[in-house]
C-alpha positions as a printed Julia matrix, in Angstrom:
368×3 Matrix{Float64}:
 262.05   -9.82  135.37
 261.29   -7.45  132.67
 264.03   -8.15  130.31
 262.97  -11.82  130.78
 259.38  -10.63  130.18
 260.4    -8.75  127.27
 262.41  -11.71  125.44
 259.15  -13.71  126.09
 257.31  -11.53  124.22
 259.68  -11.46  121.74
 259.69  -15.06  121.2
 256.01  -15.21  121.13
 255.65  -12.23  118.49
 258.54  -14.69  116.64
 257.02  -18.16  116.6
 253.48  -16.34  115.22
 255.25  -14.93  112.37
 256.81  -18.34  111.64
 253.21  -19.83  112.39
 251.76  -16.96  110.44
 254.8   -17.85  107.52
 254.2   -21.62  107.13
 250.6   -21.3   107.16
 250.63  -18.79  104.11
 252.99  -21.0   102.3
 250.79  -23.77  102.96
 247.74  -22.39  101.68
 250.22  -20.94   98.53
 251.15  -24.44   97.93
 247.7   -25.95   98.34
 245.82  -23.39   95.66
 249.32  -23.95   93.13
 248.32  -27.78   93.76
 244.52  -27.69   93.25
 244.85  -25.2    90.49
 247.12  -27.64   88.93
 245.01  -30.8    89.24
 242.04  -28.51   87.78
 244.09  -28.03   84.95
 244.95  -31.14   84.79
 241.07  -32.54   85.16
 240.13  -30.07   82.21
 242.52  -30.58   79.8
 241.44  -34.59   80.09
 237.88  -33.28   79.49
 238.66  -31.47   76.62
 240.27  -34.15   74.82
 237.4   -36.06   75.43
 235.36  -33.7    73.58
 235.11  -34.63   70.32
 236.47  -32.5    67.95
 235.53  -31.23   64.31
 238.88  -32.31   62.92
 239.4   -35.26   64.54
 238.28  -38.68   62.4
 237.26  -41.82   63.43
 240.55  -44.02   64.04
 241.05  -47.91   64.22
 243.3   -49.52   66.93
 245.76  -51.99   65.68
 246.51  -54.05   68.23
 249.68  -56.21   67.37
 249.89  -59.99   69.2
 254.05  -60.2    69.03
 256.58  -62.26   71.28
 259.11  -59.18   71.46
 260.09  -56.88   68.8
 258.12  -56.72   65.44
 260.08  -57.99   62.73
 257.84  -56.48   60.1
 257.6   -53.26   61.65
 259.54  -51.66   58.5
 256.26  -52.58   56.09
 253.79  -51.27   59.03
 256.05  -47.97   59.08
 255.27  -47.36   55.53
 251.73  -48.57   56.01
 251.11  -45.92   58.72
 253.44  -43.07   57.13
 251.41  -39.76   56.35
 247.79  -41.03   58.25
 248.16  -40.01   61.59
 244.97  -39.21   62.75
 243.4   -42.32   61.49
 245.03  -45.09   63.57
 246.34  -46.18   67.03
 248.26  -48.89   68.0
 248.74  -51.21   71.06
 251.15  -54.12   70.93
 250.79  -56.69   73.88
 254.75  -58.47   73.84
 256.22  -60.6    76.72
 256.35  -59.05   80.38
 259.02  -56.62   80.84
 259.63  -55.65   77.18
 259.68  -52.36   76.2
 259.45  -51.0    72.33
 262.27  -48.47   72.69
 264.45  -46.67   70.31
 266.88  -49.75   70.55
 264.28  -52.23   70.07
 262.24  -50.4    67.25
 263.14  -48.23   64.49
 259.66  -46.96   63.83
 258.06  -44.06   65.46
 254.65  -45.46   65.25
 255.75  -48.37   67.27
 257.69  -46.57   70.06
 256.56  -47.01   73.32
 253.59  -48.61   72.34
 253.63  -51.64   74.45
 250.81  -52.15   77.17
 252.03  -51.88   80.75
 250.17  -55.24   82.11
 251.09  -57.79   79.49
 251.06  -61.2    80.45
 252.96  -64.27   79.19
 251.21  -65.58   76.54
 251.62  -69.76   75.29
 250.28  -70.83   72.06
 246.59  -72.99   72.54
 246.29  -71.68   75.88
 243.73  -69.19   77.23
 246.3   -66.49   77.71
 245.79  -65.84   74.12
 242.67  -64.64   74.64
 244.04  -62.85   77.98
 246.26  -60.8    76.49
 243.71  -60.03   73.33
 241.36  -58.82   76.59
 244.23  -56.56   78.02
 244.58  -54.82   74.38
 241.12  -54.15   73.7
 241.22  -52.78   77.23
 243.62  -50.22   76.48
 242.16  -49.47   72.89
 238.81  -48.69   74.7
 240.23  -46.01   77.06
 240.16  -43.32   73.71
 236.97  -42.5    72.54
 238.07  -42.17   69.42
 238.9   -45.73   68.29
 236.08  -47.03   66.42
 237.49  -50.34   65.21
 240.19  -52.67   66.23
 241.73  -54.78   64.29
 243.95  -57.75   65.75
 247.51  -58.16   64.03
 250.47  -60.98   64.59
 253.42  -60.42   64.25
 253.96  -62.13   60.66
 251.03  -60.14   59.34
 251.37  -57.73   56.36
 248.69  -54.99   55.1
 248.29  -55.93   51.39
 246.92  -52.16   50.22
 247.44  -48.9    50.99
 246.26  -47.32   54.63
 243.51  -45.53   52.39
 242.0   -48.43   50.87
 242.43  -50.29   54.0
 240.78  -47.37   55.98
 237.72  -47.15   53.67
 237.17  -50.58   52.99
 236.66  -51.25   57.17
 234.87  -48.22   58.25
 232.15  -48.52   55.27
 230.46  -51.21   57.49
 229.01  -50.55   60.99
 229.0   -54.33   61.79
 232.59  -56.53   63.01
 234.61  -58.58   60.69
 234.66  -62.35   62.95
 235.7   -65.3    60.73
 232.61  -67.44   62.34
 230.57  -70.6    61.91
 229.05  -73.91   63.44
 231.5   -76.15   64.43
 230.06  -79.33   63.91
 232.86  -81.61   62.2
 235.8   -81.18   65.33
 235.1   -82.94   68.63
 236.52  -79.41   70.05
 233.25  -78.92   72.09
 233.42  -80.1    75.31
 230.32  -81.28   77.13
 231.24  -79.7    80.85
 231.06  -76.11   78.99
 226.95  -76.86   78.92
 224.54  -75.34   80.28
 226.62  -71.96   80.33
 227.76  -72.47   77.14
 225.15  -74.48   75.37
 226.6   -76.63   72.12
 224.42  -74.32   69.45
 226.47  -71.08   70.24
 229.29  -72.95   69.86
 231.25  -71.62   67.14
 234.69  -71.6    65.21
 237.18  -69.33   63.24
 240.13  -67.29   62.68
 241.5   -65.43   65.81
 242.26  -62.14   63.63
 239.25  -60.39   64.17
 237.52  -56.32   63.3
 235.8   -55.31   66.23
 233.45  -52.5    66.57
 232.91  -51.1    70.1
 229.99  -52.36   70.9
 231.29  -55.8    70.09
 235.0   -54.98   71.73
 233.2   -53.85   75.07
 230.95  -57.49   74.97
 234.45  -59.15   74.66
 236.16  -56.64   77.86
 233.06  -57.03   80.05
 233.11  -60.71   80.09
 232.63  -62.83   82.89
 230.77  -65.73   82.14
 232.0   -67.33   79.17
 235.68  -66.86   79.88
 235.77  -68.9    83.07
 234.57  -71.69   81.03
 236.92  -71.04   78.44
 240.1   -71.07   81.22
 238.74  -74.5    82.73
 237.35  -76.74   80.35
 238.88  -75.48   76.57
 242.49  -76.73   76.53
 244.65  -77.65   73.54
 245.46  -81.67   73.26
 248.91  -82.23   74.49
 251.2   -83.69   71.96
 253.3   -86.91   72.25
 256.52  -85.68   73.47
 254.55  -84.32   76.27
 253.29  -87.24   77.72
 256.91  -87.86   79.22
 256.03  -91.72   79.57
 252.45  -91.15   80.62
 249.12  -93.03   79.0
 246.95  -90.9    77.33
 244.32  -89.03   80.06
 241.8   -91.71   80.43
 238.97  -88.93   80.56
 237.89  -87.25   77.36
 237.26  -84.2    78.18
 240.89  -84.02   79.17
 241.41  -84.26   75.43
 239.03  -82.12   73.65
 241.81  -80.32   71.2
 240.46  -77.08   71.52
 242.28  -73.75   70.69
 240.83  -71.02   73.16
 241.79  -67.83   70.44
 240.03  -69.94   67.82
 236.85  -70.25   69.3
 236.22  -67.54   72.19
 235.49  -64.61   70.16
 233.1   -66.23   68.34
 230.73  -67.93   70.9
 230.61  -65.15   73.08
 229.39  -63.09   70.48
 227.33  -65.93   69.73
 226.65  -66.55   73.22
 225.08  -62.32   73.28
 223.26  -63.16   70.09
 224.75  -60.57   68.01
 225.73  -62.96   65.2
 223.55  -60.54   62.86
 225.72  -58.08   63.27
 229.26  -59.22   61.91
 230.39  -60.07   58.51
 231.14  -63.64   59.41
 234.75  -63.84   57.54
 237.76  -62.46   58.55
 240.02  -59.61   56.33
 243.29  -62.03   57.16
 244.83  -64.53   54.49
 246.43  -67.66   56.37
 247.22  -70.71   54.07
 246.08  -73.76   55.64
 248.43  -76.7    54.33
 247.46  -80.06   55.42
 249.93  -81.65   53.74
 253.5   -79.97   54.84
 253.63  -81.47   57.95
 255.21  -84.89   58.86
 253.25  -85.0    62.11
 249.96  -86.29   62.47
 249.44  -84.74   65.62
 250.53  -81.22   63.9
 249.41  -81.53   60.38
 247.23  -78.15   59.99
 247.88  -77.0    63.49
 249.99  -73.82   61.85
 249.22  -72.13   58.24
 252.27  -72.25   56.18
 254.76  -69.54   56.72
 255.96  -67.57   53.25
 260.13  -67.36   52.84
 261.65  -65.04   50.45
 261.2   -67.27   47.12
 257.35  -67.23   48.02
 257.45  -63.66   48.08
 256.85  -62.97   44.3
 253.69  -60.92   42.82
 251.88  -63.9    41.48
 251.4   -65.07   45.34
 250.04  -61.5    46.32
 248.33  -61.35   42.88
 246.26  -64.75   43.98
 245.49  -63.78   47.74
 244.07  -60.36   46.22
 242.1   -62.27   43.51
 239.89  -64.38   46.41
 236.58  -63.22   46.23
 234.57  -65.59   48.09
 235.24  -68.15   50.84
 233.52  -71.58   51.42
 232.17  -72.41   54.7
 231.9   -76.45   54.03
 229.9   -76.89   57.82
 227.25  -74.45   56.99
 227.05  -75.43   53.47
 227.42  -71.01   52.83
 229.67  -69.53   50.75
 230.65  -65.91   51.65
 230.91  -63.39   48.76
 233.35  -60.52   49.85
 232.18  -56.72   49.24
 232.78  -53.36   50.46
 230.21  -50.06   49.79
 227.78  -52.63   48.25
 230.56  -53.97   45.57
 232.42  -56.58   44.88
 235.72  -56.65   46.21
 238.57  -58.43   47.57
 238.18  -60.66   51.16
 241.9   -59.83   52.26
 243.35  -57.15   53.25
 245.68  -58.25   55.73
 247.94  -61.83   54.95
 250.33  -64.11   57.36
 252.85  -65.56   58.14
 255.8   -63.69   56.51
 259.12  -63.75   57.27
 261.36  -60.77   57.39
 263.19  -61.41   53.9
 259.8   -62.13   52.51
 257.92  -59.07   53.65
 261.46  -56.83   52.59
 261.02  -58.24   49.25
 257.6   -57.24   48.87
 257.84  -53.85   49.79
 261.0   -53.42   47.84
 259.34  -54.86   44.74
 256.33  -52.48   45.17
 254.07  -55.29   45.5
 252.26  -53.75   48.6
 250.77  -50.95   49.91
 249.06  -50.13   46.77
 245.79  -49.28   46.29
 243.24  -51.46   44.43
 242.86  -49.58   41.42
 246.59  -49.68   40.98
 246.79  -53.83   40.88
 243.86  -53.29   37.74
């Protein structure tokens, strides 16, 4: 009985040290973790402070189907700024910018997690501009954000491109009355009344303020999704007549118009520079189709890409706003100055051309 006593009390003494053992490393492993997170929590705090050295950057966020074909211009665009700039691209579901996809460092895993398939005149355009400005919004430090394609080339150096964007606090939105398309569809009213409705170029500046209007949306998007749809085209109709109602066939372009109400919509139309900073060349006359003719801007091949055609976009100094009867006069600091400083649609030969020639990325006192 005693020996049995005494091997009790041996057990007992050993499952308290073993209680005694796991509860220590418990409470070891629960301090390492919380003293961790804390780290953790105030390291994300500190880089939220601002910071003496650090500048005000602007978010280019890049609209692109996969890779970035132009990505070799953008490389030397970016090359020797960091500091000044961030960069989102939003590319189809799945896609990742990778050392095998991209050969620029700027560009590597860049793409946002939550893309979403994107077709042309649908509202997923303006979707997937949404998710970008999103993720742009999350660092403090982005004051502007400028939307790019995927055919788009800077036309002057980061510097000049820099100054030339943060020397105004208000957005750059191409903008104006709408009054000669039939784009405006009736069911939009009374949420969307027909004098905010407005028109212009997708490839918008936006300040904060004006980005966080565009995130926070909830009103005039739904209307956008349900009642703003491009017109189908012929070989679409697959043997069907022609949707009896109208509104069915209101040919509107959701990326060409959203920006624009809503900011319209929040009355803040006296805060933008109503053009935008990139070239597209309209031609009405290139297509064979009816139905297409000046649905895309023209799209520059290598024998386009020459200086006189850079020399020509730089030289625009105004633009003429035919519905509003207003003609915009393009300045920066006060003074006159070019209204471009972005252009599209380039192919890859084109844009390797250019940069070979030394036609871009200079600054503006260089082209004098």
């Amino acid at each position: 009985m005693k020996k049995k006593a005494s091997q009790q009390k041996l057990l007992n003494r050993w499952k308290r040290k073993v209680f005694a053992t796991l509860i220590f490393a418990f409470c070891l492993g629960s301090f390492a973790f919380i003293q961790a997170r804390y780290r953790g929590i105030t390291a994300s705090l500190e880089s939220l402070k601002p910071r003496r050295d650090q500048q005000p950057q602007i978010a280019f966020l890049f609209i692109a189907r996969n890779r970035l074909p132009l990505e070799f211009v953008w490389d030397a665009f970016f090359l020797g700024e960091e500091g000044k700039f961030s960069i989102f691209v939003h590319s189809r579901p799945g896609f990742v910018l990778s050392e095998a996809t991209t050969r620029s460092k700027f560009f590597l895993d860049r793409q946002v997690n939550d893309s979403i398939q994107v077709d042309w005149g649908e509202a997923t355009m303006i979707e997937a501009e949404r998710v970008l400005l999103r993720h742009a919004l999350r660092d403090p430090f982005n004051h502007r954000f400028v939307f790019v394609s995927d055919s788009c080339i800077p036309l002057y150096s980061f510097s000049y491109t820099y100054n030339y964007i943060m020397s105004t606090p208000t957005s750059f939105v191409d903008s104006f009355a709408d009054t000669k398309d039939s784009r405006y569809n009736p069911r939009m009213n009374p949420i969307i009344p027909v004098h905010n409705w407005r028109k212009g170029s997708q490839w918008v500046v936006l300040n904060r303020k004006h980005a966080e209007i565009v995130v926070n949306d909830t009103i005039v998007l739904p209307m956008f999704q349900q009642h703003c749809r491009r017109k189908s085209l012929p070989e679409f109709w697959r043997d069907r007549p022609v949707p009896a109602e109208g509104w069915k066939e209101h040919n509107c372009i959701p990326d060409e118009h959203y920006v624009q109400t809503l900011l319209s919509q929040k009355g803040v139309d006296g805060e933008l520079t109503r053009r935008s900073l990139t070239h597209s060349a309209w031609d009405l006359s290139s297509s064979k189709s009816n139905e297409r003719r000046g649905w895309h801007p023209m799209t520059y091949k290598f024998s386009d890409a020459t200086p006189r055609l850079i020399k020509s976009i730089k030289e625009i100094d105004n633009i003429n706003y035919e519905t509003e009867y207003r003609r915009e006069w393009c300045s920066s600091n006060g003074k006159p100055s070019p209204c471009f400083l972005f252009a599209r649609k380039f192919t890859r030969p084109a844009a390797l051309r250019l940069l070979r020639e030394s036609i871009l990325l200079r600054d503006k006192e260089q082209d004098n």
